[in-house]
C-alpha distance (Angstrom), angle and dihedral (degrees) to the residues before:
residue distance angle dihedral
X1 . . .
X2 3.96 . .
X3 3.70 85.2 .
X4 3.95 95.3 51.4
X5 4.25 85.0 41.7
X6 4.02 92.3 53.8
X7 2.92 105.1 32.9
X8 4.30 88.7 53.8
X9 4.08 90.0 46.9
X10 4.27 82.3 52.1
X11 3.97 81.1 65.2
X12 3.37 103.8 48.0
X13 3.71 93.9 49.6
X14 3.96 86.2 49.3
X15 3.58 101.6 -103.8
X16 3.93 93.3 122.8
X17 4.24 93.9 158.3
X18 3.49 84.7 50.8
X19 3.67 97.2 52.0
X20 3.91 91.2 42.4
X21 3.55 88.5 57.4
X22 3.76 95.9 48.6
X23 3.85 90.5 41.0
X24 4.18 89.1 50.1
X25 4.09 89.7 57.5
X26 4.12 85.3 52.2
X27 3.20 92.6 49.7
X28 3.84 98.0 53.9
X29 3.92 96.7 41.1
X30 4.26 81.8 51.8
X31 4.06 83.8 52.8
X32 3.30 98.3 40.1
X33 3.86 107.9 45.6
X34 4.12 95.1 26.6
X35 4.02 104.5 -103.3
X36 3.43 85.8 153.5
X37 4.24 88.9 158.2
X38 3.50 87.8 61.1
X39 3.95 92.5 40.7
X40 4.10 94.1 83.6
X41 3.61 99.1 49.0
X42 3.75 95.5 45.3
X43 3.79 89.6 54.3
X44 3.24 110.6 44.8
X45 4.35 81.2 48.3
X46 3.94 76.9 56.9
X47 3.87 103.2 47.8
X48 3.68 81.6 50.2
X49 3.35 105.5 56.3
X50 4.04 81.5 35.6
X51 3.95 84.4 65.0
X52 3.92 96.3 49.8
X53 3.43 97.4 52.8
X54 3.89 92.1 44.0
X55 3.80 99.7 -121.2
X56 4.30 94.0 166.5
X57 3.81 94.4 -134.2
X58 3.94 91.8 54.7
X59 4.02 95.9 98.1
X60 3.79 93.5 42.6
X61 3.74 95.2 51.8
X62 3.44 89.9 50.8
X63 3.95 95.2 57.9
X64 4.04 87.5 37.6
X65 4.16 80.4 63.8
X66 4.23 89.7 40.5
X67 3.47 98.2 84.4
X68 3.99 104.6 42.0
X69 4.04 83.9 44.0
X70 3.83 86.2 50.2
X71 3.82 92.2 57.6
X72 3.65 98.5 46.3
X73 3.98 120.6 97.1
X74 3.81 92.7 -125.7
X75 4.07 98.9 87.3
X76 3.73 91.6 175.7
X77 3.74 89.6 69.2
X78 4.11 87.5 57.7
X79 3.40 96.6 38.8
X80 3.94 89.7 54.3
X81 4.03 88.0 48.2
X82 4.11 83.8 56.3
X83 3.84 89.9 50.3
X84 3.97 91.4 48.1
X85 3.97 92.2 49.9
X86 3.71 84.7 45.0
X87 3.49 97.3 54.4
X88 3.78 94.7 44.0
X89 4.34 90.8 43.8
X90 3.98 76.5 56.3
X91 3.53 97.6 54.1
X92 3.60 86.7 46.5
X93 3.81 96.9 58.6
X94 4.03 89.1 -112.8
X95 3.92 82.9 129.3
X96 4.08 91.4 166.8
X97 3.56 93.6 46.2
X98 3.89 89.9 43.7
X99 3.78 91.0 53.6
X100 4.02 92.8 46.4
X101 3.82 89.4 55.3
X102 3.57 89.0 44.0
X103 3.90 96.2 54.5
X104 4.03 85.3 44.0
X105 3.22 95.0 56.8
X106 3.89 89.7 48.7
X107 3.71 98.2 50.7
X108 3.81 89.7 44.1
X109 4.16 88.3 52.7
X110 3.92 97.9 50.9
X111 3.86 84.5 44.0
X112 4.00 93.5 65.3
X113 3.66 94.9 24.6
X114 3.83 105.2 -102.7
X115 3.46 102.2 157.0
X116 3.71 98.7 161.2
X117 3.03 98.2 48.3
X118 3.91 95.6 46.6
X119 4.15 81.5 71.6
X120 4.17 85.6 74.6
X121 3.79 89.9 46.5
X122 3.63 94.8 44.6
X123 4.47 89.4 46.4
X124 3.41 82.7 52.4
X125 3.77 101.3 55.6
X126 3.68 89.6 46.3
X127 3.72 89.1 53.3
X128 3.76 94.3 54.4
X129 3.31 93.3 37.3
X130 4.34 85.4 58.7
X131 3.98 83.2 45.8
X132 3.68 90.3 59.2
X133 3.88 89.7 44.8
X134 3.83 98.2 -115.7
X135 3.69 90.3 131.2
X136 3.88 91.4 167.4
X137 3.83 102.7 65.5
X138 4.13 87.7 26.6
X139 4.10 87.5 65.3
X140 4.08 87.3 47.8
X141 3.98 89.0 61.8
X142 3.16 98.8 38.7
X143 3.87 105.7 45.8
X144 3.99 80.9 46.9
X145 3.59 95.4 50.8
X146 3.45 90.9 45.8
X147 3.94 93.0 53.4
X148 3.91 93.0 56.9
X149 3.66 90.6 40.5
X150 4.47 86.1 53.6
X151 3.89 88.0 52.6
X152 3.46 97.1 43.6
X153 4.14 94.8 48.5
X154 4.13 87.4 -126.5
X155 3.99 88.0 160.4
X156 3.86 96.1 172.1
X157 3.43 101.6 49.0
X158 4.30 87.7 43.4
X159 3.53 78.7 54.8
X160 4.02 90.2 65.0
X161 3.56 92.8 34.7
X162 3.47 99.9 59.3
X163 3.51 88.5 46.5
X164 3.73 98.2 55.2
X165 3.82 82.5 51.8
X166 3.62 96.6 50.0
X167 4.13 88.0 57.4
X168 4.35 87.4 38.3
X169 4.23 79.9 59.5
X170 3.76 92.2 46.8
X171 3.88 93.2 46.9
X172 3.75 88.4 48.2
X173 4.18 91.7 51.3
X174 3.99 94.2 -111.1
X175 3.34 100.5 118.2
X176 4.20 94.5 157.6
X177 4.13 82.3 69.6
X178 3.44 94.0 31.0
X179 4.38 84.9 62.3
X180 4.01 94.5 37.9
X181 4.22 80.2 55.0
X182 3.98 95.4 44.0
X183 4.18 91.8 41.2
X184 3.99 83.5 57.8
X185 3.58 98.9 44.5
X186 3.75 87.7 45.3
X187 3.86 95.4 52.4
X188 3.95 97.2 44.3
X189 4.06 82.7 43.2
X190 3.84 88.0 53.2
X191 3.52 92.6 43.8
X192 3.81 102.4 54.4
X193 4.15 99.7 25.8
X194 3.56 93.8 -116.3
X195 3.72 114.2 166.5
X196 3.68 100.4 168.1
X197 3.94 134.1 60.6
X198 3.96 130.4 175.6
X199 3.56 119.4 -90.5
X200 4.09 106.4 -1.1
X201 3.80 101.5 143.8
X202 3.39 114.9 -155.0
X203 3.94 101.0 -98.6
X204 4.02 83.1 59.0
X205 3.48 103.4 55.5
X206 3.59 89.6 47.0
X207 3.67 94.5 54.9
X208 4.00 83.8 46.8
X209 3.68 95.5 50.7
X210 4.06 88.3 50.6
X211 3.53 98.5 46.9
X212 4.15 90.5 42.5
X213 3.80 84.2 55.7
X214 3.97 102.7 43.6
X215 3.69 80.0 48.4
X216 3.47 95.7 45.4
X217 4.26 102.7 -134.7
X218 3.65 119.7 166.9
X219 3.91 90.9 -24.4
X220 3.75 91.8 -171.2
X221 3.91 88.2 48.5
X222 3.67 100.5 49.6
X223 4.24 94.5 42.5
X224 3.86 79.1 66.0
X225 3.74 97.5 49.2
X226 3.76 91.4 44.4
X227 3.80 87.8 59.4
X228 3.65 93.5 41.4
X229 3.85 97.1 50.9
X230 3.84 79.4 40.2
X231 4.27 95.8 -119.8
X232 3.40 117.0 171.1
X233 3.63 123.1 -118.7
X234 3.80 111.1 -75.9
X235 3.91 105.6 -102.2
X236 4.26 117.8 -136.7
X237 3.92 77.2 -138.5
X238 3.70 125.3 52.0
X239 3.96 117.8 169.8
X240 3.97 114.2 -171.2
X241 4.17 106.1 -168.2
X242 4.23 101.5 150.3
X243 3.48 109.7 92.1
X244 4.26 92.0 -15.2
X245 3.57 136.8 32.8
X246 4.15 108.4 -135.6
X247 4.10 127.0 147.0
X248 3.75 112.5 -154.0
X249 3.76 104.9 -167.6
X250 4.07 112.1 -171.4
X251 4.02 85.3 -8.8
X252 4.06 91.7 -57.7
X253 3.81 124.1 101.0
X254 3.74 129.3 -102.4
X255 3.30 123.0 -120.7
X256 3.43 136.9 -114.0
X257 3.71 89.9 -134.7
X258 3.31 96.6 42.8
X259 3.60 98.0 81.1
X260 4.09 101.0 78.7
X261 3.65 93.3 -140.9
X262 3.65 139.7 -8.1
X263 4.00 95.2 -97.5
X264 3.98 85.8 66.1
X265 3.90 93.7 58.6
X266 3.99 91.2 34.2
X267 4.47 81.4 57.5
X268 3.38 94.2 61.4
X269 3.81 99.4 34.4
X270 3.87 93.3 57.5
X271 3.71 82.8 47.0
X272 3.79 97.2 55.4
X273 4.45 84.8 36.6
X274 4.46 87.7 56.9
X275 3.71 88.7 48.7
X276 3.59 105.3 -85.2
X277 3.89 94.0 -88.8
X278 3.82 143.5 90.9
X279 3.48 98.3 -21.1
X280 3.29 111.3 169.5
X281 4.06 113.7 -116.2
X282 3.99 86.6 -126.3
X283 3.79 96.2 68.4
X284 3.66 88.1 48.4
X285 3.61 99.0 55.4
X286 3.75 93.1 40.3
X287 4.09 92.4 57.0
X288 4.40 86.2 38.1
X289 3.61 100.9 38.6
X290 3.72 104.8 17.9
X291 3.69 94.1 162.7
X292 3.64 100.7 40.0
X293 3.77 116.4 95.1
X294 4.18 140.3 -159.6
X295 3.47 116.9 -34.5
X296 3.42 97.2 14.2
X297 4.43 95.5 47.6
X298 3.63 83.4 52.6
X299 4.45 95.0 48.7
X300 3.89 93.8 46.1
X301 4.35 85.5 44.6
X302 3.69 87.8 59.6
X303 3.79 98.9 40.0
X304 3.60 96.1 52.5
X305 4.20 88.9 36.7
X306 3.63 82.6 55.3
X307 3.96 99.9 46.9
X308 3.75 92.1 43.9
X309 4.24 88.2 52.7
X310 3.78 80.4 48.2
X311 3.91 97.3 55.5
X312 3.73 92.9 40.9
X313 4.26 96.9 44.9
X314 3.67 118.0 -171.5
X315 3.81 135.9 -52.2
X316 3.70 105.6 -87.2
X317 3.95 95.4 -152.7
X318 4.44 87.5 62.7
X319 3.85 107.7 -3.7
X320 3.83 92.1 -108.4
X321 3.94 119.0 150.0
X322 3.98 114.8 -118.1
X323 3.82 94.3 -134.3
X324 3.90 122.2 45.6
X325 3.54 142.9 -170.7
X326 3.77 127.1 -143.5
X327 3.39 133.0 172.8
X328 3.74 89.5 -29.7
X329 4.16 95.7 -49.5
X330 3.57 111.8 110.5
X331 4.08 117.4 -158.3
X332 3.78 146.2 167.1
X333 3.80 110.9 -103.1
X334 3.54 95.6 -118.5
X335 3.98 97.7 -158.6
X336 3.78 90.3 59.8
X337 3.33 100.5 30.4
X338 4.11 128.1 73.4
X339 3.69 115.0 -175.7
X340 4.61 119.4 173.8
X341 3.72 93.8 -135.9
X342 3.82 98.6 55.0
X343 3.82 96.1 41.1
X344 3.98 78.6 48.9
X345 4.32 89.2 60.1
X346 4.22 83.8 39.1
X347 4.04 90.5 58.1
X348 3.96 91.8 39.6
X349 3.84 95.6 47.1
X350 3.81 89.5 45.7
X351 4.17 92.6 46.0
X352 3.83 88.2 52.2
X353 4.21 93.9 46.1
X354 3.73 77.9 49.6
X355 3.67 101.6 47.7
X356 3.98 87.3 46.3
X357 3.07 94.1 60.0
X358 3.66 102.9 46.5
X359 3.89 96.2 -112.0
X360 4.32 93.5 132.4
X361 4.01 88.3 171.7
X362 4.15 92.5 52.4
X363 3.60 88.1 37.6
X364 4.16 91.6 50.8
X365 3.96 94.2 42.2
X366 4.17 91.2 56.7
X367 3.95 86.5 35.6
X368 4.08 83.5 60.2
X369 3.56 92.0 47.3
X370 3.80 96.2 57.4
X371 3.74 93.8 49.6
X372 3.86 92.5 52.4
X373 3.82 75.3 52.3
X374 3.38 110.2 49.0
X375 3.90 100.6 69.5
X376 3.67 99.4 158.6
X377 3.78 136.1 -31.8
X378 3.42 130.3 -59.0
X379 3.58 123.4 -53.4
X380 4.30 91.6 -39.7
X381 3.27 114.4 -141.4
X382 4.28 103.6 36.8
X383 3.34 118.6 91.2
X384 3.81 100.9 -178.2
X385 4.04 106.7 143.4
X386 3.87 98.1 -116.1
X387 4.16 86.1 47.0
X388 4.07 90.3 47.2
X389 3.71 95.0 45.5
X390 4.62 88.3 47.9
X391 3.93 76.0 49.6
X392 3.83 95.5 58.8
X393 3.50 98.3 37.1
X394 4.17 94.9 53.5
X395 3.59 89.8 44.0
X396 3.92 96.4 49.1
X397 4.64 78.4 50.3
X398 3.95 79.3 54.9
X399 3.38 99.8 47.5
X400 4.10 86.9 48.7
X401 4.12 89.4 48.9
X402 3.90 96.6 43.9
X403 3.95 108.9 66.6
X404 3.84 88.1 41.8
X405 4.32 88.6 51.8
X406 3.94 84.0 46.9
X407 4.05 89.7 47.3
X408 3.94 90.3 48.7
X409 3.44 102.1 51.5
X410 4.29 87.4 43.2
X411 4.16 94.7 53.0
X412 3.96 87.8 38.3
């Protein structure tokens, strides 16, 4: 039992090898001296910790233990096996499957009377439901959970309830409650070391961790949970061009009018469309200006160079400019500058080096990545030929990452 009981706290303050290791030695003293009672719990903790560290044969031992757990008296243990798949479906992107786990899990808890834990069944509802954009009915769960969780002093799972409310605020364009929500689950967080919380998929936290930064909230507290939940640093740039086009520039957006004519914009989206590196000034003035010749290609390559330097400014962490020219190759400084469509080519090119080398849990992980990614095609809505042929070519690295995401999830 103390083994089961540390080595579940090790999880939720993010030390998931730890608690595998702890829950392994419970498992083998339940084997070994016949505490079959305590058997189910400790291994469906295990399958779950099992799933978060990507071990391949964590979803089938978890249905291998399904059935015996189905047949025993004890339906809390089952339904908390339903809310561990459902979690994990969620993380997954398997939202329908998720949510018919989740409501399993629910009807199985009010069945045997496990009103305490129904709170993490209901927070996880709510959380799927906010996945699947139903922000209505997801604030109903998880303002309820959240009330039973208050009364019953449940501070690590408030912890992940307040967070999937702080992101529900942001979604719903209240960002002064979505910050009074994120300051509390920051503090508590703080407070008790927690590093993990129920149901945060990966695009969350990393709107979390941006906000709790422009914001500035426990700084020294959130650097640590960016590196746990393994966020990149927070780029002055960010360009969003699959399924919207959006600039946020120092964490605010850019603009329409900002731009000072079309050409500007057109610069840096033919830069972003040729890969975003040393392309050579030529090619851009022969798709911007394809009629304009010598002296005069070169003048209106300069202007515009110089306009779109102007709209972006300078880095204000060293004073460097985002876009730079060098010995006539023009490219995005990568180190200040985050765009979705070349972290999209990162996450394919590392699944493949992955898949080639027979590393299925690697290869899944960056596979994952690119779908949270990929949220549309290409900059919808222009149909310039070098935008429509950048279009094709990230949809036909889609198409290549899609079956094999599908084919994951199924052998899992």
């Amino acid at each position: 039992q103390l083994l089961l009981l540390h080595g579940n706290v090790e999880i939720y303050h993010g030390d998931f090898n730890k608690g595998f290791e702890l829950l392994t030695k419970a498992e083998k003293i339940c084997l070994d001296y016949g505490f079959f009672t305590l058997l189910d719990p400790v291994q469906i903790n295990l399958a779950r910790a099992r799933l978060v560290l990507g071990v391949p044969e964590g979803w089938a031992f978890l249905e291998s233990i399904q059935q015996r757990i189905s047949q025993s008296p004890n339906r809390w243990y089952e339904a908390y096996l339903f809310y561990v798949k459902g979690l994990h479906l969620l993380q997954s992107g398997d939202l329908s499957g998720a949510m018919a786990h989740a409501e399993e899990a629910i009807r199985l808890l009010k069945e045997c009377g496990g009103f305490l834990s129904l709170n993490f069944a209901t927070c996880l509802v709510g959380a799927i439901l906010r996945e699947m954009g139903d922000l209505r009915n997801a604030e109903r769960y998880l303002l309820a959970a959240l009330s039973s969780m208050e009364k019953g002093h449940q501070t690590f799972f408030i912890f992940g309830v307040l967070l999937h409310l702080s992101k529900l605020s942001i979604d719903c364009g209240n960002k002064a409650q979505a910050k009074r929500y994120l300051m509390q689950a920051l503090r508590m967080g703080k407070t008790e070391l927690l590093k993990e919380a129920e149901g945060l998929t990966y695009p969350t936290k990393h709107i979390l961790i941006q906000y709790a930064l422009e914001w500035k909230l426990e700084p020294d507290y959130v650097r640590l949970l960016q590196d746990h939940w393994k966020v990149p640093p927070t780029h002055p740039l960010r360009i969003h061009t699959l399924g919207r086009f959006e600039i946020l520039l120092h964490d605010r957006p850019l603009p329409p009018a900002a731009w000072r004519g079309r050409k500007t914009r057109d610069l840096l989206l033919i830069l972003l469309s040729l890969g975003g590196k040393e392309v050579s000034k030529d090619r851009i003035s022969n798709l911007l200006w394809p009629e304009a010749e010598g002296d005069r290609a070169i003048t209106n390559f300069h202007t515009t160079l110089h306009r779109l330097q102007s709209v972006l400014g300078f880095s204000r962490s060293n004073g460097s400019r985002f876009v730079d020219l060098k010995g006539g190759y023009l490219s995005i400084k990568q180190d200040r500058c985050w765009s979705d469509c070349c972290s999209f080519e990162e996450e394919i090119r590392q699944a493949q080096t992955a898949e080639g080398r027979a590393q299925p849990g690697k290869s899944r992980s960056h596979l994952e990545k690119a779908r949270d990614l990929y949220q549309g095609e290409y900059l919808p809505g222009f149909e310039e030929p070098w935008i429509v042929s950048r279009r094709q070519e990230l949809h036909r690295k889609w198409l290549w990452a899609e079956p094999r995401l599908k084919s994951s999830l199924h052998s899992t």
